[in-house]
N, C-alpha and C positions, 0 to 999 in steps of 0.2 A: 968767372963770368965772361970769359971773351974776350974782346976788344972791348967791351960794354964798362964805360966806370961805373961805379955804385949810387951813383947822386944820380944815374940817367933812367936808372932801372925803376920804372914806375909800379908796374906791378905784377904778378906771379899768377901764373895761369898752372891750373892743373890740367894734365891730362883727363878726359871723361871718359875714354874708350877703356879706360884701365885706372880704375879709381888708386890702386896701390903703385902707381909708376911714379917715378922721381917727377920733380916739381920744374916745371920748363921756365926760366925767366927770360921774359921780353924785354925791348928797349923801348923805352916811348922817346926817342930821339927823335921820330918823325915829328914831333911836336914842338922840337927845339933847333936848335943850332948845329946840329950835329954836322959835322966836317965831315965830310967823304969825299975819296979820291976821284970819285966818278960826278959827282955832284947833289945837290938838294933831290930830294924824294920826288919822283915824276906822280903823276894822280894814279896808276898801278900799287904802287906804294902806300900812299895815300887813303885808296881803297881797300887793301888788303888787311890793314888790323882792323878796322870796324866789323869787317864781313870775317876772320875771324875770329873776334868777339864773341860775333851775333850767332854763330855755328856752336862755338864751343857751348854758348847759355840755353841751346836750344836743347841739343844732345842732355846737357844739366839737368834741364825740368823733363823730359823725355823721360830719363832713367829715374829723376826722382818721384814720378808721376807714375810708377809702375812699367812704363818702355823700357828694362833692365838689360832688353834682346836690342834694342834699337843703337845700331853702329854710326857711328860720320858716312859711311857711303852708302847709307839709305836717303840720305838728302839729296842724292844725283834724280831719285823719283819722286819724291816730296816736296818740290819744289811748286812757286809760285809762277802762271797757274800751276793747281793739280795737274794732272795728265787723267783724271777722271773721264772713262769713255773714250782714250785716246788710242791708238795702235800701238805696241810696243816699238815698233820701226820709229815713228816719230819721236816716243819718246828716249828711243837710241839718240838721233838725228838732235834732238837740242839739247841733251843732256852732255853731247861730242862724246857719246860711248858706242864701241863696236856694238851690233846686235846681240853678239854672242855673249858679251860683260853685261849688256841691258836685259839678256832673258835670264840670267843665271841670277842680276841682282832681284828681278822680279822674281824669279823663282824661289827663292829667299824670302822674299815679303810675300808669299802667296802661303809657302810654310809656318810663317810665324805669325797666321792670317789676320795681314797689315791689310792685302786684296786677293782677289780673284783674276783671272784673266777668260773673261767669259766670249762669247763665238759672238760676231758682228752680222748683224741681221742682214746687213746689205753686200756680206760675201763672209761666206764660210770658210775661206780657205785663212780668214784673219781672225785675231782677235782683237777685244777691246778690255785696256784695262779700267776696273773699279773698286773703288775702296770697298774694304768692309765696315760694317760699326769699329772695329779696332784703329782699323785705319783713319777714317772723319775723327775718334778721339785722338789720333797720335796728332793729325790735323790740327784740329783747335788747342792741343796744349802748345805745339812747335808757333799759333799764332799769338795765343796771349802771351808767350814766353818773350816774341821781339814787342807786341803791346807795353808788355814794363820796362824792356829796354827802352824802348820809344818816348816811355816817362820819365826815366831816368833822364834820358838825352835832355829832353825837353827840361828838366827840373835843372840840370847844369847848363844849358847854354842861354836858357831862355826860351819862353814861348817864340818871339817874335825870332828870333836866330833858328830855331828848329825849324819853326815854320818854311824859312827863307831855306834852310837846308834841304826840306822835303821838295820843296816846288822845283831847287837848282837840280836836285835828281832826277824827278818826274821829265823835267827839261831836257836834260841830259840822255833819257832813255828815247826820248823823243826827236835825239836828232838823226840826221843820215847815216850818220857815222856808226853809229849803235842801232839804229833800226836794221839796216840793210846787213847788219855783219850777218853771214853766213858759218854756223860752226864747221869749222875741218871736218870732215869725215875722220873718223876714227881708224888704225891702220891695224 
C-alpha cells in the first residue's frame, strides 16, 4: 500500500474506464493528521479527492445507465455550463485543450452521436456545437448522478454544514482570483 498505513486507507476506488483493472486504494489522510514532509494539504489537495469522487460516480452511472462508450475524457465537453451552441475554439479555450485534442474529442462525440457540430448562422466559416437527444440524456444522468452525491454529502455532514459548504464554493467561484483566471492556452 505505499507509504499509506492500513488504518489510514479509507476507502477503495475502482477504476470505471476499465471495470476488470486492479482496485486503486486511496488515502483519506487529507482528512487526518497525516505528516508530510512538505507540509498539511494546501486547498488543491483539498479539492482534488471530492472532484475525483464526483468524476469517477459520474463515469459510474454513465456506463451503468447504458453510456458503456462514455470515457473520463468526454467530461473535458460535458462540463458545467454545457458548451450547447458554443464554437469548438471556445470550448478548446476553457476546457485548456489544444483545438486539435478539442476537435478530435468532439469528433468522438459526434460519432458516438453524444452531438453534432452544426454550421453558425452568423458565419459559415464556424461551427456550433449541440447536443443530440443522446447527448441531453448523457446530460441529466452525469446531473442526477452528483444530485445523490449532493444527498449523500448533505446526509453526512448536515443540512446546515452542506449548505455553508455550497455558499463557501459559490463564494469562492466568485472571487477575483478564480473569476479572472485565464486558462493557459494549450501547447
Amino acid at each position: 500500500m505505499g507509504s499509506f498505513p492500513a488504518e489510514r486507507v479509507s476507502w477503495i476506488v475502482k477504476r470505471f474506464d476499465n471495470r476488470n483493472s486492479p482496485v486503486v486504494l486511496l488515502s483519506s489522510a487529507l482528512t487526518t493528521d497525516f505528516e508530510s514532509p512538505i507540509g498539511p494539504p494546501l486547498i488543491g489537495a483539498l479539492l482534488r479527492a471530492p472532484l475525483d469522487t464526483i468524476r469517477d460516480r459520474m463515469i459510474a452511472a454513465l456506463h451503468d445507465s447504458g453510456f458503456a462508450d462514455f470515457v473520463p475524457a468526454y467530461l473535458a465537453v460535458f462540463r458545467y455550463p454545457p458548451p450547447e451552441g458554443r464554437r469548438p475554439s471556445d470550448v478548446a479555450t476553457e476546457a485548456g485543450m489544444t483545438r486539435q485534442a478539442t476537435g478530435y474529442l468532439l469528433g468522438q462525440l459526434e460519432q458516438l452521436d453524444y452531438l453534432t457540430r452544426e454550421d453558425d448562422p452568423a458565419d459559415q466559416r464556424s461551427k456550433r456545437v449541440q447536443f443530440t437527444e443522446r447527448g441531453h440524456a448523457a446530460l441529466q444522468t452525469i446531473r442526477q448522478a452528483i444530485r445523490e452525491i449532493e444527498a449523500e454529502l448533505e446526509a453526512e455532514l448536515g443540512t446546515e454544514q452542506f449548505t455553508q459548504l455550497r455558499q463557501l464554493l459559490i463564494e469562492l467561484n466568485a472571487t477575483d482570483t478564480i473569476r479572472h483566471h485565464k486558462p493557459r492556452p494549450a501547447t
